[in-house]
C-alpha positions as CSV (number, residue, x, y, z in Angstrom):
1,X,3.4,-74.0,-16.8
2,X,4.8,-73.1,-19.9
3,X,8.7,-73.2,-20.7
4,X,8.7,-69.7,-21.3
5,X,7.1,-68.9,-17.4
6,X,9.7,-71.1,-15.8
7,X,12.4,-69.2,-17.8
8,X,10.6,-65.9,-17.0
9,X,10.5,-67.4,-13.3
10,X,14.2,-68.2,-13.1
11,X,15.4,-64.8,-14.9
12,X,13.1,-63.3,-11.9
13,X,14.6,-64.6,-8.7
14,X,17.3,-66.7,-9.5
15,X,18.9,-64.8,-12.3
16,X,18.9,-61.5,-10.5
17,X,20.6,-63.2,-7.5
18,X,23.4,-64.3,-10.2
19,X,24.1,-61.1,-12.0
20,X,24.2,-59.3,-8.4
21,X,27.1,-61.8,-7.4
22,X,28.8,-61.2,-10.8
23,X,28.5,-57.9,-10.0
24,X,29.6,-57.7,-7.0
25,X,32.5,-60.0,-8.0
26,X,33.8,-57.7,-10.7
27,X,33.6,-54.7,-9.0
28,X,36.0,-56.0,-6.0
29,X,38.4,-57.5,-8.4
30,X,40.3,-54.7,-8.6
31,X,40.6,-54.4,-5.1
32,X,42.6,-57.6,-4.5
33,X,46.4,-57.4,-3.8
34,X,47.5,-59.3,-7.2
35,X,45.8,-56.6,-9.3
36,X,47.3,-53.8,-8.1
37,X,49.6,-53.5,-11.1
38,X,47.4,-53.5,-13.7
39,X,45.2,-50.5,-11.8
40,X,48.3,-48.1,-11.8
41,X,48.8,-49.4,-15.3
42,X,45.2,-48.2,-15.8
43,X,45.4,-44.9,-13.8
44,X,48.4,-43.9,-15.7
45,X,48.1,-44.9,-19.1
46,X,46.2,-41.4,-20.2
47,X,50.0,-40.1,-20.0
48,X,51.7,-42.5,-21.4
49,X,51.5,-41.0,-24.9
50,X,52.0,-37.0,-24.3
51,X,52.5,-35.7,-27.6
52,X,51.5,-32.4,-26.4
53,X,54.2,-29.8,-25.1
């Protein structure tokens, strides 16, 4: 087996597995308790800067 069909091999099972759990890990991280400042930073920051009148 050639290095390039084991790193074909891990991209195919393994590395899948791994970017699902990264994944899955940022898109809860704005669900935990701690973070819940920086999301109403977030969700309000388009009208933080009203120019308009």
């Amino acid at each position: 087996m050639s290095f390039y069909d084991a790193l074909r091999h891990f991209a195919d099972s393994y590395g899948l597995v791994m970017i699902f759990g990264l994944y899955l890990l940022l898109c809860g991280w704005h669900f935990l308790p701690r973070s819940r400042e920086h999301v109403e930073d977030a969700k309000n920051s388009i009208f933080k800067e009203d120019d308009h009148v």
